[in-house]
Backbone as XML, in Angstrom:
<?xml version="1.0"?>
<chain id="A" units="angstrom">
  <residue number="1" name="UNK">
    <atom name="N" x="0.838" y="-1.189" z="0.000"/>
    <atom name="CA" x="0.000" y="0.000" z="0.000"/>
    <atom name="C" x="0.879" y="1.247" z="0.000"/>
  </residue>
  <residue number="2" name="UNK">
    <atom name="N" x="0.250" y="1.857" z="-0.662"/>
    <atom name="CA" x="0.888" y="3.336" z="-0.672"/>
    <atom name="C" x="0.891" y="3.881" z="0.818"/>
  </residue>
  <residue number="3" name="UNK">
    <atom name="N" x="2.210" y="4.717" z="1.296"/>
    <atom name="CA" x="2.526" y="5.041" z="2.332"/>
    <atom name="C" x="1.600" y="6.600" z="2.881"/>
  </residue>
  <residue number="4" name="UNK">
    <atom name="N" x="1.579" y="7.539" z="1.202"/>
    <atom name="CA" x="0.625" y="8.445" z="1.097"/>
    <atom name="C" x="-0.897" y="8.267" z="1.337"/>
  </residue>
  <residue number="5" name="UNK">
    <atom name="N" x="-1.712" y="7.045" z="0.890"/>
    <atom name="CA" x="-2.878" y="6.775" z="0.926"/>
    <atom name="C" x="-3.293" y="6.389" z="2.103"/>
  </residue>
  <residue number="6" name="UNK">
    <atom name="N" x="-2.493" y="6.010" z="2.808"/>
    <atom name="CA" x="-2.747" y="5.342" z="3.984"/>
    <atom name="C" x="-3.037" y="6.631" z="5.240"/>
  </residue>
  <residue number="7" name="UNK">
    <atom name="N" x="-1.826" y="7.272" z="4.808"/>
    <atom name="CA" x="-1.728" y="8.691" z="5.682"/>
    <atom name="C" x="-2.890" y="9.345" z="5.533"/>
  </residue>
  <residue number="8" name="UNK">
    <atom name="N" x="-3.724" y="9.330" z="4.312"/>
    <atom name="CA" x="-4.562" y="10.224" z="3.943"/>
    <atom name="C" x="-5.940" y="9.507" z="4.411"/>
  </residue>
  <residue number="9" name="UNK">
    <atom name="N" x="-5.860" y="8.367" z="4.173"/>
    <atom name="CA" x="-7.145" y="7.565" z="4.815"/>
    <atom name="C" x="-7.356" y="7.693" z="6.382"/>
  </residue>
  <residue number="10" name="UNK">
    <atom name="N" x="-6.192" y="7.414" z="7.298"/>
    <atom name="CA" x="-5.886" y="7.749" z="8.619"/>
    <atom name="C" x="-6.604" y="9.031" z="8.944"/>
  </residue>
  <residue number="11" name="UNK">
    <atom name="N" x="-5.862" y="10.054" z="7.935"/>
    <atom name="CA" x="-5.755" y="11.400" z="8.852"/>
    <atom name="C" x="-7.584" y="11.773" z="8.594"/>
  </residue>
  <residue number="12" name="UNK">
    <atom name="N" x="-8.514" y="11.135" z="7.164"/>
    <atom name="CA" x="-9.735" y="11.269" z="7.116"/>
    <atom name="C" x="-10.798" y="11.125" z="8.096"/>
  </residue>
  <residue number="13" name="UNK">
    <atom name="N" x="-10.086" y="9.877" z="9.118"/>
    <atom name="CA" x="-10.579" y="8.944" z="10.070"/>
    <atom name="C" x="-10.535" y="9.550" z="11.015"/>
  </residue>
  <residue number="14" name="UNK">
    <atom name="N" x="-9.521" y="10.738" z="11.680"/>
    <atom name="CA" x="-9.344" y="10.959" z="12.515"/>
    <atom name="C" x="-10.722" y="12.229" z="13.275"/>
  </residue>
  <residue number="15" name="UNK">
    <atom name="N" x="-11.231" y="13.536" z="12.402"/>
    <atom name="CA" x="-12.580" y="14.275" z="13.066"/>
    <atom name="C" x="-13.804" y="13.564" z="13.312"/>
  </residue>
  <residue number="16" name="UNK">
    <atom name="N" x="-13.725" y="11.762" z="12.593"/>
    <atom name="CA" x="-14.849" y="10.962" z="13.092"/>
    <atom name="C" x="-14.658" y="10.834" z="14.423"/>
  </residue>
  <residue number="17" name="UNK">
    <atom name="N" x="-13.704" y="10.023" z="14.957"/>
    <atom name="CA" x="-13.028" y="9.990" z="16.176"/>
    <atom name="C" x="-12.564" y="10.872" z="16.721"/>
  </residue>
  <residue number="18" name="UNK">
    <atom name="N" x="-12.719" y="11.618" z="16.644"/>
    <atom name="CA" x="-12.558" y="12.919" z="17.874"/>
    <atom name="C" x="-13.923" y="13.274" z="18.098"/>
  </residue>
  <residue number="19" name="UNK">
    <atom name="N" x="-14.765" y="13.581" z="16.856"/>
    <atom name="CA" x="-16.180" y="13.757" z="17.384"/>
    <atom name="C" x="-17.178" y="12.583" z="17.947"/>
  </residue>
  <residue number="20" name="UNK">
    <atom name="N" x="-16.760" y="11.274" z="18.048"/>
    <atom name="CA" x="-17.260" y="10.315" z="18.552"/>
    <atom name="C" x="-16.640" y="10.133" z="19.872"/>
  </residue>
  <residue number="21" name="UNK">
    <atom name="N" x="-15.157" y="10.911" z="20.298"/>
    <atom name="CA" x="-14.750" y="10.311" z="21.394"/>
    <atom name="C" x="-15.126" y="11.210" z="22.057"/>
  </residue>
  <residue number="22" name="UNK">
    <atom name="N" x="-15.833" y="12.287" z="22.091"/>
    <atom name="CA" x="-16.292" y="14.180" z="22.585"/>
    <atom name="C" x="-17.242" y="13.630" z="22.888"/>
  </residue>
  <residue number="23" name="UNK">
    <atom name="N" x="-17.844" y="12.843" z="22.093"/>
    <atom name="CA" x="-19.500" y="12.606" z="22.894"/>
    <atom name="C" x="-19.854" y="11.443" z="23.443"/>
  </residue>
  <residue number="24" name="UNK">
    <atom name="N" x="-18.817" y="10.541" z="23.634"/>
    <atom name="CA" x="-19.155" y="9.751" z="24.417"/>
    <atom name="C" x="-18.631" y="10.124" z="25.697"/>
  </residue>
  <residue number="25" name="UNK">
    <atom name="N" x="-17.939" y="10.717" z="25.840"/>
    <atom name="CA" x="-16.912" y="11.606" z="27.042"/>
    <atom name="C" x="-18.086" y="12.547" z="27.631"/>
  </residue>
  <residue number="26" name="UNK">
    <atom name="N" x="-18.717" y="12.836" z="26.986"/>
    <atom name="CA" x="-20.117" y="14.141" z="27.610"/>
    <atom name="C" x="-20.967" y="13.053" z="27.582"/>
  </residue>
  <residue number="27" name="UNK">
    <atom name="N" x="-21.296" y="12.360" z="27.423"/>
    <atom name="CA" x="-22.671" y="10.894" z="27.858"/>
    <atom name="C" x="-21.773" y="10.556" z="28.930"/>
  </residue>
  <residue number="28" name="UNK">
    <atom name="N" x="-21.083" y="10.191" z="29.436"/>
    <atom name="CA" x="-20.690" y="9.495" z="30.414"/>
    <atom name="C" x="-20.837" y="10.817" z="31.271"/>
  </residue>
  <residue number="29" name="UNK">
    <atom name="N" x="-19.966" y="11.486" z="30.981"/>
    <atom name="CA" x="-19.880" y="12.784" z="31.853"/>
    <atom name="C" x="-22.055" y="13.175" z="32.468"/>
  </residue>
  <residue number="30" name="UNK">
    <atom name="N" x="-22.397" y="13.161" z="31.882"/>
    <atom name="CA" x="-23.926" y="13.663" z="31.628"/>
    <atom name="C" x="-24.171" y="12.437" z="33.007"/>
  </residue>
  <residue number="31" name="UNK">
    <atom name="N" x="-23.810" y="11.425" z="32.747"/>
    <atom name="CA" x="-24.596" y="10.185" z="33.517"/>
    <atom name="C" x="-24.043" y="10.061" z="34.455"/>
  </residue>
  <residue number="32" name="UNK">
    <atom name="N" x="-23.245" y="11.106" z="35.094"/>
    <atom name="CA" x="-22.435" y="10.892" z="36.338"/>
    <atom name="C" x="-22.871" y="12.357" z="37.084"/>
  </residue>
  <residue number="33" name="UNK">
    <atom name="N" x="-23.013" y="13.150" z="36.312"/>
    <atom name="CA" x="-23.967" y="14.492" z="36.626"/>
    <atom name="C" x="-25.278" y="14.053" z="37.190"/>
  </residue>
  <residue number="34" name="UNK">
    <atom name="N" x="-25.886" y="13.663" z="36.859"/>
    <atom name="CA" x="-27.567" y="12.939" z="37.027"/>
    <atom name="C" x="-27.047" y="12.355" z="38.028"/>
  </residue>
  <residue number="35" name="UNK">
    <atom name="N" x="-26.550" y="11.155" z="38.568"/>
    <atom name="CA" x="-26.051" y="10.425" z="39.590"/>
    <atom name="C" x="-25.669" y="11.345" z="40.621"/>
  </residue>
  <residue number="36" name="UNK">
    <atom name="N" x="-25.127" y="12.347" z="40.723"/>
    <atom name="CA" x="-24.397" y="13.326" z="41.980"/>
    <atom name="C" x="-25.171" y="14.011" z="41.942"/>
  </residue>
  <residue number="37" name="UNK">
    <atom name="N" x="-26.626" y="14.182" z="40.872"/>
    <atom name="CA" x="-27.236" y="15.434" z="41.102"/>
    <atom name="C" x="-28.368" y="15.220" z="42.552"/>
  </residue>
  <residue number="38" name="UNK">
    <atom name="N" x="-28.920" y="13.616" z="42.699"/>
    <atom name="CA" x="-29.264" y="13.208" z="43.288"/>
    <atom name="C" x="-28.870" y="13.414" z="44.800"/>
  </residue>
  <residue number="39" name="UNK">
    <atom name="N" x="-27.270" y="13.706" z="44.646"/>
    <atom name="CA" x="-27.346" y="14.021" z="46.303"/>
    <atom name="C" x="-27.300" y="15.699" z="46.470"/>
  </residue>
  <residue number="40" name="UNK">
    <atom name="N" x="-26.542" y="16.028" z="45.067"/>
    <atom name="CA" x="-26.008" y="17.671" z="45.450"/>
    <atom name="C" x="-26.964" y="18.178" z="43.952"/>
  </residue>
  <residue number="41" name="UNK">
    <atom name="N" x="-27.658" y="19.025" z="44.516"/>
    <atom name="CA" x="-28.284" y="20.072" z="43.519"/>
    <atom name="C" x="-27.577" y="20.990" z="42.315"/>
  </residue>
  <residue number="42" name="UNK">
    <atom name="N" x="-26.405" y="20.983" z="43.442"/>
    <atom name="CA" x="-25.292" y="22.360" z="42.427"/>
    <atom name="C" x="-25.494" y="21.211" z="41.125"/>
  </residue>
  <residue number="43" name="UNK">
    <atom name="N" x="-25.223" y="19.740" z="40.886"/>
    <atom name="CA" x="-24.923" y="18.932" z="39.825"/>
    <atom name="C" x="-25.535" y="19.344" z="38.415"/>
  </residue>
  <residue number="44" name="UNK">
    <atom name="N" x="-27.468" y="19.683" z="38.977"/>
    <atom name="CA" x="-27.887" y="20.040" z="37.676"/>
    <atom name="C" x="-28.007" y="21.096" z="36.838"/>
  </residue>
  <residue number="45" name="UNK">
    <atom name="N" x="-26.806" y="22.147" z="36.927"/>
    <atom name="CA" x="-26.263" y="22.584" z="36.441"/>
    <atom name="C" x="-25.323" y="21.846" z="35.316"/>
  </residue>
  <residue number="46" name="UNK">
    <atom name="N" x="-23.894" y="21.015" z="35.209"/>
    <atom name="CA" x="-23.418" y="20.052" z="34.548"/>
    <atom name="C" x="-24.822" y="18.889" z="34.029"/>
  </residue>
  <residue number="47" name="UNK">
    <atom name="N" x="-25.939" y="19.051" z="34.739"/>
    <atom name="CA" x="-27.036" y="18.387" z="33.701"/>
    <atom name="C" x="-27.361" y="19.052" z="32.672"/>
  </residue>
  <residue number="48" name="UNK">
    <atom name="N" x="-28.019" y="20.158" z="33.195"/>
    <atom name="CA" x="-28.542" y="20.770" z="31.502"/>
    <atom name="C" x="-27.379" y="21.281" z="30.592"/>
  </residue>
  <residue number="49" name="UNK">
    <atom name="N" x="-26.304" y="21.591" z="30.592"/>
    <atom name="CA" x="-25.225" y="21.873" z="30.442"/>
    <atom name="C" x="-25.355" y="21.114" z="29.238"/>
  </residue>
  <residue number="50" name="UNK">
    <atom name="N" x="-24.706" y="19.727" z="29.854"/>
    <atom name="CA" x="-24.452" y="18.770" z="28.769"/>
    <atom name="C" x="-25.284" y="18.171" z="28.042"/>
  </residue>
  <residue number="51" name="UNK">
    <atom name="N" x="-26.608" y="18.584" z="28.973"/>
    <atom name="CA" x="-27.312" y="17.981" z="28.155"/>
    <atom name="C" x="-28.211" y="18.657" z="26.727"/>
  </residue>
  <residue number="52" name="UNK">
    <atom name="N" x="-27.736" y="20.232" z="26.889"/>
    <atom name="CA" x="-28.005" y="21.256" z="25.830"/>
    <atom name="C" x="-27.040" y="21.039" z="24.798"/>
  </residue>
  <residue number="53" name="UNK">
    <atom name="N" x="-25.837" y="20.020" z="25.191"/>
    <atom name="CA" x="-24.825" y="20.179" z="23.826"/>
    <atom name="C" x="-24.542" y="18.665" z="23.241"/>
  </residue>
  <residue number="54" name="UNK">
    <atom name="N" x="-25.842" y="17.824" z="23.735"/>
    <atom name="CA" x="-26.421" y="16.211" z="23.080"/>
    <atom name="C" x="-26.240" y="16.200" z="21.517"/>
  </residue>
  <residue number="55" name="UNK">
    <atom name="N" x="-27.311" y="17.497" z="21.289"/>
    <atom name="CA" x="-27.499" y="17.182" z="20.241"/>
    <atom name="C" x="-26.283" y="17.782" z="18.858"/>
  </residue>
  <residue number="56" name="UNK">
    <atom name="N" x="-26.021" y="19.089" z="18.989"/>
    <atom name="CA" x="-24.791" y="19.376" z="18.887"/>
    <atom name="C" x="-23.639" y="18.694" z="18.185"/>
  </residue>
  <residue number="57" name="UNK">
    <atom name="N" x="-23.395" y="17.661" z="19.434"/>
    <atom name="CA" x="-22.632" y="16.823" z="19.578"/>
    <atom name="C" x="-22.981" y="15.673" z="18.522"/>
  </residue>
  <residue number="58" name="UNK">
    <atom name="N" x="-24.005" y="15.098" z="18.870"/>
    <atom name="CA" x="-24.514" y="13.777" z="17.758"/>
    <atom name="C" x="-24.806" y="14.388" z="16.471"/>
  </residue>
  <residue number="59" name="UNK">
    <atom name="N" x="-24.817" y="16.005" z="16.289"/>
    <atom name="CA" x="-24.828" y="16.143" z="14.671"/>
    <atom name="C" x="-23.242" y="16.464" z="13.987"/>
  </residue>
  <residue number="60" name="UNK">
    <atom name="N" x="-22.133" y="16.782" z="14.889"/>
    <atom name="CA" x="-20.739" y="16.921" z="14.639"/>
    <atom name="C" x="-20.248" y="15.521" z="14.089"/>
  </residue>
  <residue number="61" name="UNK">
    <atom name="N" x="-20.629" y="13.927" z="14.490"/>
    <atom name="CA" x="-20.258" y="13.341" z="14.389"/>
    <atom name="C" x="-21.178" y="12.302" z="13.513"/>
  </residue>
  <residue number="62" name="UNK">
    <atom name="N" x="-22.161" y="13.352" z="12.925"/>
    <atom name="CA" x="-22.643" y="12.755" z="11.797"/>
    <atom name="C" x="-22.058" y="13.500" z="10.724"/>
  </residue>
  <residue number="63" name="UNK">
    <atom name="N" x="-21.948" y="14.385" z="10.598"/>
    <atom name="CA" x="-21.311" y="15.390" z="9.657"/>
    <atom name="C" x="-20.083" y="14.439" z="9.818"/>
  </residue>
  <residue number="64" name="UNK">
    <atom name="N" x="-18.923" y="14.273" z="10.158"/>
    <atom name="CA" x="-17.626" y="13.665" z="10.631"/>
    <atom name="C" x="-17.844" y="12.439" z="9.922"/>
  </residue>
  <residue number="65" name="UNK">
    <atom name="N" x="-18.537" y="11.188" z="10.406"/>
    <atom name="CA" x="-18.863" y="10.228" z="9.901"/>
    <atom name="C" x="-19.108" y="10.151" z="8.052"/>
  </residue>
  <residue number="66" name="UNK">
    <atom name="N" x="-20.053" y="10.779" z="7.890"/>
    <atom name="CA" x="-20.441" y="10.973" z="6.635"/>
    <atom name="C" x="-19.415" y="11.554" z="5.391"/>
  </residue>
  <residue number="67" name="UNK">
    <atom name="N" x="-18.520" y="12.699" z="5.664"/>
    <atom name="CA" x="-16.975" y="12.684" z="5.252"/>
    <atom name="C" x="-16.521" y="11.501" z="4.926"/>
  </residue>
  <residue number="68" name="UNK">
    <atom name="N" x="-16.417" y="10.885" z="6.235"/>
    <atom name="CA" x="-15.559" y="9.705" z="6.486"/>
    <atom name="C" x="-15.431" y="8.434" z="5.350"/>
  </residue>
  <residue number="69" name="UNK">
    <atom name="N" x="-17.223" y="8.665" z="5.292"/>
    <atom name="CA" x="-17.344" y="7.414" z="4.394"/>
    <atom name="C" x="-17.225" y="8.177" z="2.984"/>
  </residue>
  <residue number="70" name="UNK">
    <atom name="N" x="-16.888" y="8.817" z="2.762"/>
    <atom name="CA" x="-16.816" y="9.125" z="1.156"/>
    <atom name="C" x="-15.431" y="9.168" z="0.957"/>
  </residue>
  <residue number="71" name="UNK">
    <atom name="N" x="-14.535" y="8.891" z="1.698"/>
    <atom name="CA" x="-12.991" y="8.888" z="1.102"/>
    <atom name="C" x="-13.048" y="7.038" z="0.505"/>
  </residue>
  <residue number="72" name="UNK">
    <atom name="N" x="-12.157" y="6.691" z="-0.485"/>
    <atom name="CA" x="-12.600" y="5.211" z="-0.619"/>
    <atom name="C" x="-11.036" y="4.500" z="-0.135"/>
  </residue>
  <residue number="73" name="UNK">
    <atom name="N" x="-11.257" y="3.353" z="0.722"/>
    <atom name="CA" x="-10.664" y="2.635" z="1.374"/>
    <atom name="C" x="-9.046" y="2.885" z="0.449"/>
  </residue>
  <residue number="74" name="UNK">
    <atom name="N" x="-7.688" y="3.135" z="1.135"/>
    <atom name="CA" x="-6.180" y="2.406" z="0.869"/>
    <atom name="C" x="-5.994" y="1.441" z="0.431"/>
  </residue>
  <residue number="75" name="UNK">
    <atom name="N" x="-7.339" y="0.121" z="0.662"/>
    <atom name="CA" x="-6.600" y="-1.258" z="-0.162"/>
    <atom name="C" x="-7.185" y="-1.527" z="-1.562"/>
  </residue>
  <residue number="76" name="UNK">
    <atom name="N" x="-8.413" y="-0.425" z="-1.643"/>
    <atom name="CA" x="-9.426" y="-0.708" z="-2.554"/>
    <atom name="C" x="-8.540" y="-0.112" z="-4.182"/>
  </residue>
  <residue number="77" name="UNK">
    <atom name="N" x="-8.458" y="-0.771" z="-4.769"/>
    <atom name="CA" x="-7.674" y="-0.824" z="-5.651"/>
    <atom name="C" x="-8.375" y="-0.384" z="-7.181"/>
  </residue>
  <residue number="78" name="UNK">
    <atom name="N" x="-9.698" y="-0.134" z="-6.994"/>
    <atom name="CA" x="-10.704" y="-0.220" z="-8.083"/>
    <atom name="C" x="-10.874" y="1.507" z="-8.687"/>
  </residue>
</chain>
């Protein structure tokens, strides 16, 4: 395989995964907010917070995704 194509397929791959690893990092984060909000009030603050930037978030990494898939695979030879 080309050493260039590969780089270029990689580096395509990479705003999927950053915007998929952002929002699973704020879902977890979100579900640990809800959990502490239960004892401490200040929490739901970091609730609506994160939870105003859900959606945001799940459209960055559709946009990201969708890029993603239009570069065509390093091994695909066609």
């Amino acid at each position: 395989f080309s050493t260039h194509k590969v780089k270029k397929f990689v580096g395509a791959l990479k705003p999927a995964q950053d915007a998929l690893g952002l929002y699973n990092d704020e879902a977890l984060a979100l579900q640990a907010c809800r959990k502490q909000a239960l004892a401490d009030e200040k929490a739901l603050f970091g609730v609506g917070w994160l939870s105003a930037r859900r959606v945001s978030n799940a459209e960055a990494c559709l946009t990201a995704i969708l890029a993603f898939a239009k570069m065509r695979p390093f091994w695909d030879k066609t």
